[in-house]
C-alpha positions as a Markdown table, in Angstrom:
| # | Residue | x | y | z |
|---|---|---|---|---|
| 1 | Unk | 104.3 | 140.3 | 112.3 |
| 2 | Unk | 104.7 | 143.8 | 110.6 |
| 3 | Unk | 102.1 | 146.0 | 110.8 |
| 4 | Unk | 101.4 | 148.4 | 107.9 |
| 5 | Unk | 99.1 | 151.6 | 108.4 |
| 6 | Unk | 98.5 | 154.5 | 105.6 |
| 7 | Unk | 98.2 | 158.2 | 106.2 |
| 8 | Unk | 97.2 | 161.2 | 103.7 |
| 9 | Unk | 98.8 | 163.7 | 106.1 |
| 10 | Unk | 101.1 | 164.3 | 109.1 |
| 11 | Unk | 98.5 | 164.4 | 112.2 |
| 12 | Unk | 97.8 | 160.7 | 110.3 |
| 13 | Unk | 101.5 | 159.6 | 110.0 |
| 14 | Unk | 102.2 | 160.5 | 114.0 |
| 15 | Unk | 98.9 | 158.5 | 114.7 |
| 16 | Unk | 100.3 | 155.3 | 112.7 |
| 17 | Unk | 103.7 | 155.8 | 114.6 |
| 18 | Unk | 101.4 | 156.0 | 118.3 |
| 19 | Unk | 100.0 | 152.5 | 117.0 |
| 20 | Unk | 103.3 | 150.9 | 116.4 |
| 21 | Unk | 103.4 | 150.5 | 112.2 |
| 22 | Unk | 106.9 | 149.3 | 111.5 |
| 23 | Unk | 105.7 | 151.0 | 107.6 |
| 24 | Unk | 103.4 | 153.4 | 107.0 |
| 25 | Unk | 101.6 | 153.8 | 103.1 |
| 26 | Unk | 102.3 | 158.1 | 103.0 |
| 27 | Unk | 99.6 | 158.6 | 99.5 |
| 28 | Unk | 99.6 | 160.7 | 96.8 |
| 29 | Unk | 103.5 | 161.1 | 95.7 |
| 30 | Unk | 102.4 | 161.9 | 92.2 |
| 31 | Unk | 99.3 | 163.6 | 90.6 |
| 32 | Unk | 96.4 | 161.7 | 90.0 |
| 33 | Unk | 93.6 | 161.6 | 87.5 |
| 34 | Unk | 90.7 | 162.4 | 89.8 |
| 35 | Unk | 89.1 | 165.4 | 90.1 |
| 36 | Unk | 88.8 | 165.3 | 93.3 |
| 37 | Unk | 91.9 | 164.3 | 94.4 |
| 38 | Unk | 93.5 | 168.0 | 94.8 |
| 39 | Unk | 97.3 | 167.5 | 96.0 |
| 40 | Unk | 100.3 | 165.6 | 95.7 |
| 41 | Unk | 103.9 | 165.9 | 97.5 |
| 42 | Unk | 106.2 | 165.2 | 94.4 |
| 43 | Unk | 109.2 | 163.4 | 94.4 |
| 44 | Unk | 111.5 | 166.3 | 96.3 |
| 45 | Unk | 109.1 | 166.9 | 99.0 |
| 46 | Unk | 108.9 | 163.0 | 99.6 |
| 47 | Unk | 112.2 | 163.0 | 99.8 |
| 48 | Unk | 113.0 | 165.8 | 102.0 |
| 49 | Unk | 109.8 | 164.3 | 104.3 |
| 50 | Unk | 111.6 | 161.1 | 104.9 |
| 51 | Unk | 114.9 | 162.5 | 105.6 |
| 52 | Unk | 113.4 | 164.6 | 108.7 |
| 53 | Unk | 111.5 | 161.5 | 109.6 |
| 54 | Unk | 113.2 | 158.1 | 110.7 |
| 55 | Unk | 110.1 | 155.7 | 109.8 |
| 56 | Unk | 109.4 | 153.5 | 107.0 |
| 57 | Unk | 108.0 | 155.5 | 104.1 |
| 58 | Unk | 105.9 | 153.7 | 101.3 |
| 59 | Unk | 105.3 | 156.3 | 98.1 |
| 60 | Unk | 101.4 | 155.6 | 97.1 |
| 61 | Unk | 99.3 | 157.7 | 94.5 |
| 62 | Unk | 99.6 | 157.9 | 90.5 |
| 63 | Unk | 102.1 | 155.9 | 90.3 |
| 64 | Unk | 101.8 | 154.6 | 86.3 |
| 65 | Unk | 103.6 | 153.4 | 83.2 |
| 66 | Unk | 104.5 | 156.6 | 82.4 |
| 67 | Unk | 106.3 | 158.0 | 85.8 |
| 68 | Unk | 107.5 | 154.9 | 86.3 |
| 69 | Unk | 111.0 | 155.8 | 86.1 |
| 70 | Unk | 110.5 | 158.3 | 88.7 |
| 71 | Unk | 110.9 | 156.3 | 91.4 |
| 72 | Unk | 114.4 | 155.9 | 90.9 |
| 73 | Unk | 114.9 | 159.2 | 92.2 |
| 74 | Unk | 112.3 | 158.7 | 95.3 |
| 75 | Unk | 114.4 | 158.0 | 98.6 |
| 76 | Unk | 112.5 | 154.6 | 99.4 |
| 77 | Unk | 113.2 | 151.1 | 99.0 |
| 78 | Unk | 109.8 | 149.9 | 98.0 |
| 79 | Unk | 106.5 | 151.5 | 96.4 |
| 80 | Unk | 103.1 | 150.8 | 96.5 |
| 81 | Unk | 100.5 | 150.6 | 93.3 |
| 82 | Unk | 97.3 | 149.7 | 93.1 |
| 83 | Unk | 95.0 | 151.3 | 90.1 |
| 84 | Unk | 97.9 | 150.5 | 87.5 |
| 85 | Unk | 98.0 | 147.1 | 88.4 |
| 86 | Unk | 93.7 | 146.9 | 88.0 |
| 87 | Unk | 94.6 | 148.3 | 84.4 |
| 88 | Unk | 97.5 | 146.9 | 83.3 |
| 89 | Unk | 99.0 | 144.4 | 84.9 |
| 90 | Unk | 101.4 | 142.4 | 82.3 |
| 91 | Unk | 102.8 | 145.8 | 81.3 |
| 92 | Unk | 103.6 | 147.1 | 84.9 |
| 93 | Unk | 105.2 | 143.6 | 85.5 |
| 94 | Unk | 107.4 | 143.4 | 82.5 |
| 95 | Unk | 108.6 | 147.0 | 83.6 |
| 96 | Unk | 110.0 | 146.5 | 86.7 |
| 97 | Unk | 111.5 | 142.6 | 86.6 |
């Protein structure tokens, strides 16, 4: 089994590695829409984050149609996405495959 945890922060992500996550859901890589959602690491922080750190990093957080081609540039080998896909599904889909 793989076990998949989610943090917001590094006291989080250290607590997901105590727990034994083989990846761990790191949120907000891009700005999002809510208000009060303050904060967001970017696409070079992310990427300087996960080469200090040797575990499994999943981008989460405003990912959409528009930034899409952003994460070609993100150091990861998978994403997550979850409000785009509520919205739009057929249009995310056709993007990527």
């Amino acid at each position: 089994y793989k076990i998949i945890g989610s943090a917001h922060n590094i006291r989080e992500l250290n607590i997901k590695i105590l727990q034994g996550c083989s990846a761990i859901i790191f949120s907000r890589l891009f700005k999002v829409s809510n208000q009060y959602k303050k904060g967001f690491l970017g696409k070079i922080k992310f990427n300087l984050f996960k080469l200090s750190r040797k575990e499994n990093l999943v981008p989460l957080g405003g990912i959409n149609l528009s930034n899409l081609t952003k994460l070609k540039m993100v150091n990861s080998n998978s994403f997550a996405v979850y409000s785009e896909i509520k919205k739009k599904p057929t249009k995310l889909f056709s993007r990527l495959f």
